[in-house]
C-alpha positions in Angstrom: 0.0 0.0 0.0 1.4 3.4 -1.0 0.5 5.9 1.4 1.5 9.8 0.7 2.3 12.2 3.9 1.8 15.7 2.8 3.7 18.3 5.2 7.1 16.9 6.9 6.3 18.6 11.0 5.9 17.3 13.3 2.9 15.3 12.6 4.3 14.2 9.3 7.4 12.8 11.5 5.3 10.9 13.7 2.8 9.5 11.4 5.8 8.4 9.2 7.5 6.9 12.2 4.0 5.2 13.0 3.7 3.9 9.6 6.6 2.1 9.7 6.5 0.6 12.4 3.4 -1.1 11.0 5.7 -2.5 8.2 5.0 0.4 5.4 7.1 3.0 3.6 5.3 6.1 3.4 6.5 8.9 1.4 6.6 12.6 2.4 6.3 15.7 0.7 7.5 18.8 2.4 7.4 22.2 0.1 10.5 23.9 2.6 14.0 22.8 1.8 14.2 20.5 5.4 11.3 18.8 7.4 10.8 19.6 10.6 8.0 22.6 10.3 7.6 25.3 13.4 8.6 22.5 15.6 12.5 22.3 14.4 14.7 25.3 16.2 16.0 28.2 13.9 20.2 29.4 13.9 20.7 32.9 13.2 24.2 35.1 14.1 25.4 31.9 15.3 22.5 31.1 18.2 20.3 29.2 18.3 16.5 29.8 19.0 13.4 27.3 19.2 10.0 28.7 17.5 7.4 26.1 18.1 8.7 23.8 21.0 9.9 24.9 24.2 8.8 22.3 26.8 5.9 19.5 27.0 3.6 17.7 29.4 3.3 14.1 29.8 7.2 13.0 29.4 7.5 11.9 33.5 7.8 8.2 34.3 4.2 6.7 34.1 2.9 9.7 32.0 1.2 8.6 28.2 3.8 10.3 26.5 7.0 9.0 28.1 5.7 5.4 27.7 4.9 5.3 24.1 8.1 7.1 23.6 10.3 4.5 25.8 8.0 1.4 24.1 9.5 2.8 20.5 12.9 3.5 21.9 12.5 6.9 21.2 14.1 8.2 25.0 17.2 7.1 24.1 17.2 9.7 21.0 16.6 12.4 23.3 17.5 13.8 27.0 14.7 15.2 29.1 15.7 17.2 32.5 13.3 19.0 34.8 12.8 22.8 35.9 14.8 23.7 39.0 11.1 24.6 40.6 8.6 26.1 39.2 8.3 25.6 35.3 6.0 28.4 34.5 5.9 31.8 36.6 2.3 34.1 36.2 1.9 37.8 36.6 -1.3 39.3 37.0 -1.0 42.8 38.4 0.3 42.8 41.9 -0.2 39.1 42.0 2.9 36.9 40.9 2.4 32.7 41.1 4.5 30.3 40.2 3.1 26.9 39.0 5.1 23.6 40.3 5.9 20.1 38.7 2.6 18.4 40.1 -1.0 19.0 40.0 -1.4 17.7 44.2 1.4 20.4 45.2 -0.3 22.9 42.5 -4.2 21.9 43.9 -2.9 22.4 47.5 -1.1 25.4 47.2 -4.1 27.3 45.7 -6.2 25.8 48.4 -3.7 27.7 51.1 -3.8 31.1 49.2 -7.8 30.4 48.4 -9.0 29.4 51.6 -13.0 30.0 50.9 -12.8 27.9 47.5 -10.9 25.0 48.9 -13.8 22.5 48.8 -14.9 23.7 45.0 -10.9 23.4 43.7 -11.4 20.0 45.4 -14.4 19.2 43.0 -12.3 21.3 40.0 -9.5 18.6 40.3 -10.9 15.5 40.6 -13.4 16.2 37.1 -9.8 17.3 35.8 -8.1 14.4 36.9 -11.4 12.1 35.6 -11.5 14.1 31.8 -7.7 13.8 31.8 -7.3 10.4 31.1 -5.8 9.5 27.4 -7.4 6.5 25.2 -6.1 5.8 21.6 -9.9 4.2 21.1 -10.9 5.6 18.0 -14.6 7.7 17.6 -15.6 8.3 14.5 -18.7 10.2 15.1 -19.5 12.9 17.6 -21.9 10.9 20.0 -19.6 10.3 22.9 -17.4 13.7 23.1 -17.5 15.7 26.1 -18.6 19.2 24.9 -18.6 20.7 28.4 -17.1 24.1 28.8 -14.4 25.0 31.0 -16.6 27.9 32.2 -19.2 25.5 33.3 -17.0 23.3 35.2 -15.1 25.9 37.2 -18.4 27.7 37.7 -18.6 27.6 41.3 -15.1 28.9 41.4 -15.6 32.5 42.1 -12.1 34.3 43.2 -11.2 36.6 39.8 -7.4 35.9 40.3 -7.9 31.9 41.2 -9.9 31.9 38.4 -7.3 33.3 35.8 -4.6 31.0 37.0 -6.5 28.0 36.2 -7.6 29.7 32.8 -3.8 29.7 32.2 -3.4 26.7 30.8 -5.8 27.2 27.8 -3.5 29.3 26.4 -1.7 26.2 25.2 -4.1 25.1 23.4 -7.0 26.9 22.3 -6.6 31.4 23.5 -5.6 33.5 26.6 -7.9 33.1 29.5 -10.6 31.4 27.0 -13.5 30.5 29.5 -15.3 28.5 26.3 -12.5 26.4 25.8 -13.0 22.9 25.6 -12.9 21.1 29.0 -12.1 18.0 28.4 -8.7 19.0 25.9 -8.0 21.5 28.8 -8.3 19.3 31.3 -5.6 16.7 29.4 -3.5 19.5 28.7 -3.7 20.8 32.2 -2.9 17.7 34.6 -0.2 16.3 31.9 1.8 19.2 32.4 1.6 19.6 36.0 2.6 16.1 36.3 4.8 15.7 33.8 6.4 18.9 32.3 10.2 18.5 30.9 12.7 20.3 28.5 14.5 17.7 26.2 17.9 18.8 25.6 18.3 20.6 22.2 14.7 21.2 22.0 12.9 21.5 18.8 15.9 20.1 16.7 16.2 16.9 19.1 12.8 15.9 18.2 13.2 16.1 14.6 17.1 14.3 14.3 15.3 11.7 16.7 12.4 11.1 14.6 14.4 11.3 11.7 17.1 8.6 12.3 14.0 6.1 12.9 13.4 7.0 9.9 14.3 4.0 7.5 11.9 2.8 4.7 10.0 6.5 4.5 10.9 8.5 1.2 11.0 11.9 2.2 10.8 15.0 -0.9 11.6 18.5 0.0 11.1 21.4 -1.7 8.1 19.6 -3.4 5.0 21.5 -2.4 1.6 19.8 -3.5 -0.8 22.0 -5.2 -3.7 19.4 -5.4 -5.1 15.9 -3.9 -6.7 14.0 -6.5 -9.6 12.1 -6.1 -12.5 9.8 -7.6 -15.5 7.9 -6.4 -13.2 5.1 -4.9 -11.5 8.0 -2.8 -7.8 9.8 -2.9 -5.8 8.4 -4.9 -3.1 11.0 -6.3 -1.2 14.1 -5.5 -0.3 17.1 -7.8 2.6 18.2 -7.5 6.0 20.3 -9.4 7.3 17.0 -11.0 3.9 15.7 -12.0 0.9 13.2 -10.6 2.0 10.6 -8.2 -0.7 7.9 -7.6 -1.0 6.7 -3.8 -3.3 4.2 -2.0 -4.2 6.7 0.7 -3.0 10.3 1.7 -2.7 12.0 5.2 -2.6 15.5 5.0 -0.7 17.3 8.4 -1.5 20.4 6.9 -4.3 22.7 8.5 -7.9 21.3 7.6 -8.6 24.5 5.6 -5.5 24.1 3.6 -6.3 20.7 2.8 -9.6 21.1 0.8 -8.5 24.0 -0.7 -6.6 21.4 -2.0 -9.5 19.5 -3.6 -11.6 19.8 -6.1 -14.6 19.4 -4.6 -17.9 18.7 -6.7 -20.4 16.9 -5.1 -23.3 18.5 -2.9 -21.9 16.3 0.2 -18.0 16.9 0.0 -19.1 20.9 -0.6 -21.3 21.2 2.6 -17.7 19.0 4.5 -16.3 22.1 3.0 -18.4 24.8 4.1 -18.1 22.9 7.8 -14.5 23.0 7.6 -14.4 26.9 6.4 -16.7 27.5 9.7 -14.4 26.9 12.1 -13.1 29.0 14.5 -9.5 29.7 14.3 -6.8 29.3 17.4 -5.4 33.2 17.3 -1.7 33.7 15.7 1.2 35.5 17.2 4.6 37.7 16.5 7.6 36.0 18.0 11.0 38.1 18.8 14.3 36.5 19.7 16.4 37.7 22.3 19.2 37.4 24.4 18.4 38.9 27.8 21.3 40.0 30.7 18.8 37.8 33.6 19.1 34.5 34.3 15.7 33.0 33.7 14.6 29.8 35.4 11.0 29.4 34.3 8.9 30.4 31.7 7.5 33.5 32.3 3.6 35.0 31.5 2.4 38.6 32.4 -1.2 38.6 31.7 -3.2 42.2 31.7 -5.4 43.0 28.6 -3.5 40.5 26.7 -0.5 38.2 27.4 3.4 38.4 26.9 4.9 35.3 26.9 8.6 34.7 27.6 10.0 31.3 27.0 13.3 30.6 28.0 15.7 28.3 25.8 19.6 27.8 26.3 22.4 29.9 27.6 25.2 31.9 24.8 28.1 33.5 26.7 26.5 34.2 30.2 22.9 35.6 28.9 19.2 33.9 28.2 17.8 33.4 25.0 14.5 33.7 24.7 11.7 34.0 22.4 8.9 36.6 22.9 5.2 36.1 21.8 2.8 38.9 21.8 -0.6 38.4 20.3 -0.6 39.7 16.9 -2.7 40.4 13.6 -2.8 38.4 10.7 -4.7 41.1 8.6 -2.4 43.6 9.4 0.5 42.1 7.6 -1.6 40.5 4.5 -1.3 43.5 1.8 1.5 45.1 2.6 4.6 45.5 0.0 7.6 44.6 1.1 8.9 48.2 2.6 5.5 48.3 4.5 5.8 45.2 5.7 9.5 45.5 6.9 8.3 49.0 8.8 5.5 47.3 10.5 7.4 44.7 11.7 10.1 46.7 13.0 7.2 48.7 15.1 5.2 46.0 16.3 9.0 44.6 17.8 9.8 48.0 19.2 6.2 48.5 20.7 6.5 44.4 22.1 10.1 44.9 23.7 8.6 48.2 25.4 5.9 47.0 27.2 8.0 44.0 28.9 10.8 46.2 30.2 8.1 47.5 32.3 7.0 44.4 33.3 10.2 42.9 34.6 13.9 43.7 35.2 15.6 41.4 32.0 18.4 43.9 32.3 19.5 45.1 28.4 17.7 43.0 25.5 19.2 42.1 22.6 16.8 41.4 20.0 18.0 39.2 17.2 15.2 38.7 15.6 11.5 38.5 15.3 8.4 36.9 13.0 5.3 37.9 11.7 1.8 36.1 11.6 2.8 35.6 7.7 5.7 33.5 9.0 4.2 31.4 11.1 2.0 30.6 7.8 4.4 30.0 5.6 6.4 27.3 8.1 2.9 25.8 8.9 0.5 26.1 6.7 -1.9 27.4 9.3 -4.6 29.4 8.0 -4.0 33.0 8.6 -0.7 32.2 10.9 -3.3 30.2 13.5 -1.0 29.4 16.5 -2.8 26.3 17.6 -4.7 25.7 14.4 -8.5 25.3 14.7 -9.7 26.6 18.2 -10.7 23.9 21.2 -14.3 25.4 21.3 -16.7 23.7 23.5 -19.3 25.8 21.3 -20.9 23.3 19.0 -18.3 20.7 19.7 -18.6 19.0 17.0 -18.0 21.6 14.5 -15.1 22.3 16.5 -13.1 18.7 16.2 -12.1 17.4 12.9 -12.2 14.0 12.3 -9.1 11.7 11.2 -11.2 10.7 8.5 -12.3 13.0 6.2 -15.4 12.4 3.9 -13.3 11.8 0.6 -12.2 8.0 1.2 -8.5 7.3 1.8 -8.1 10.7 2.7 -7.1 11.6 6.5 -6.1 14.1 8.7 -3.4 14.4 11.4 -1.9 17.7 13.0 -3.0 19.9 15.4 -6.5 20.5 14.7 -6.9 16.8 14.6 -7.3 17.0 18.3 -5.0 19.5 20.0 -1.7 21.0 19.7 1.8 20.7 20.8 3.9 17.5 21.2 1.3 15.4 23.0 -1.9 16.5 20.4 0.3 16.3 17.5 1.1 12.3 18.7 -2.1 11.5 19.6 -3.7 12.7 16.2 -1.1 10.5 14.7 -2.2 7.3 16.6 -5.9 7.9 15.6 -4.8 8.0 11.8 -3.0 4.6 12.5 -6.4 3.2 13.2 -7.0 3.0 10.4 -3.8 1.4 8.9 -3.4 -2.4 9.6 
């Protein structure tokens, strides 16, 4: 069976990987000059920065992640080490909290600084801990999802600031303190890092060398961007692409959903109304990243929440300072129509507006920006529609039109990536382990 991969991230790594480990050779076509996607980290002036990977959840002994990645061998690729204490440090105002490596020392030390909502964080944590469990079952229809709100399920939690540190962790997945998010992804999301955040030594770039020396019978094409899936009655069968039609068995697309029927043809009444669903989604909001080398020595990942939020994400050390990379929420729009002397001035302000507001949020001593990225960046790198951080947004709203199936409603055809099921390192696996489902 020839199967075709189109994008070569992170998903496209894993499902390769996957594949082959279910005895096929998959082939994957990747329109940038190396795979690896947003996940893989970037050298410029000699340093070294990551862009779309700077720490995960579920890689501690026991955790999901960690044990389907020591059951392929895959921990010996990689080193993972801990934060010194807290991995992620949240400013709110006057209010500064730092979140620790467990969800039991993070439930009780809310429950000391919250006294009066100790018995309804009590009730919080143990649905968390119940909607945090991870199956590879496969569900192929909408009749068993959990389309609770977070809102709903932290509604008797009434303390403004208790509430916004437990609304932190949606903004890994879906937006910043997004009260409609998705309960059940958040609560995955949430306990798997608390109980099992790490760094993996060399980041981004570790993943993708790891992934890629498992790498044996999958054909991999760069610089080979595919302009069309072809299909018929029986299903996808071919791809379109610079040096002609290839004809496959099957074809998993990793790129967003939207992307991917552009990418058809579509003619019948049914795929066109699978269309229109797909256009309806609501879109995870995209960012501008700067990269910096910063005088402080930063031990966590740091997040100063007020009308927005400001991320700073830690990475390695170059002669005695930080780098770091910055992300500010940006525009898409903004950036869209501009010529290239527009575009370049923009930029250059949105950086210098970015870098202003965090010196007055913290002491980083000077900053030394190196370099930055727009929300037409992130697009280009992931093929997210309109720069999407997170690809399709974790909605509770209408959760089924907020979820996107593996399998798509053109036969042979499938989905893996982010908006499979949820971002980051442990989304992007699980969306490839439902597409394996149905591979035999």
């Amino acid at each position: 069976m020839n199967i075709a991969i189109v994008g070569g991230g992170l998903s496209g790594l894993l499902c390769a990987f996957l594949l082959e480990k279910k005895g096929y050779s998959p082939t994957i076509y990747e329109k940038l000059p190396k795979v690896g996607g947003v996940i893989d980290s970037f050298k410029t002036k000699k340093i070294m920065f990551d862009v779309g990977f700077h720490y995960s959840g579920s890689l501690a002994p026991g955790q999901f992640l960690y044990e389907e990645f020591k059951r392929y061998n895959l921990l010996e690729k990689f080193e993972l080490y801990e934060y010194e204490r807290d991995f992620d440090t949240l400013y709110f105002d006057d209010t500064e909290f730092g979140i620790p490596s467990s969800s039991i020392e993070f439930k009780q030390k809310l429950q000391a600084l919250f006294k009066d909502e100790k018995d309804a964080l009590e009730n919080f944590f143990n649905k968390c801990y119940e909607a945090s469990k991870i199956t590879l079952e496969l569900k192929d229809d909408y009749t068993n999802i959990d389309s609770r709100s977070l809102n709903s399920v932290m509604i008797d939690i009434k303390n403004p600031i208790l509430r916004k540190i437990l609304l932190h962790f949606t903004i890994f997945y879906a937006d910043v303190q997004y009260e409609d998010a998705s309960f059940e992804i958040y609560a995955k999301i949430m306990i798997n890092m608390l109980d099992g955040t790490r760094k993996i030594r060399g980041n981004g770039r570790a993943i993708v060398d790891a992934l890629k020396s498992e790498l044996h019978k999958t054909t991999i094409i760069t610089r080979n961007e595919v302009s069309e899936i072809l299909y018929d009655e029986n299903g996808a069968n071919a791809l379109r692409c610079k040096d002609g039609v290839k004809e496959y068995d099957a074809v998993i697309s990793t790129l967003h959903p939207r992307t991917t029927i552009f990418l058809l043809n579509l003619e019948s009444k049914k795929l066109k109304r699978y269309a229109k669903h797909v256009r309806e989604l609501e879109e995870s909001p995209t960012f501008f990243s700067i990269f910096c080398l910063v005088e402080t020595d930063i031990k966590s990942n740091l997040y100063f929440y007020g009308d927005d939020c400001i991320s700073v994400l830690p990475s390695s050390k170059v002669d005695g300072k930080s780098t770091v990379t910055v992300i500010a929420r940006s525009r898409y729009e903004d950036y869209q129509d501009l010529d290239k002397q527009e575009y370049k001035a923009l930029k250059q302000k949105e950086c210098e507006q970015h870098i202003s507001a965090l010196k007055k949020l913290y002491d980083f001593g000077n900053i030394e920006v190196i370099d930055c990225s727009t929300p037409l960046t992130k697009q280009h790198y992931s093929s997210g529609y309109k720069g999407s951080a997170y690809g399709i947004l974790c909605s509770a709203k209408q959760k089924s039109l907020s979820m996107v199936m593996p399998k798509t409603r053109v036969e042979n055809l499938y989905l893996a990536g982010e908006s499979a099921l949820a971002p980051g390192l442990l989304g992007c696996y699980l969306g490839a382990q439902k597409v394996m489902n149905y591979f035999k």
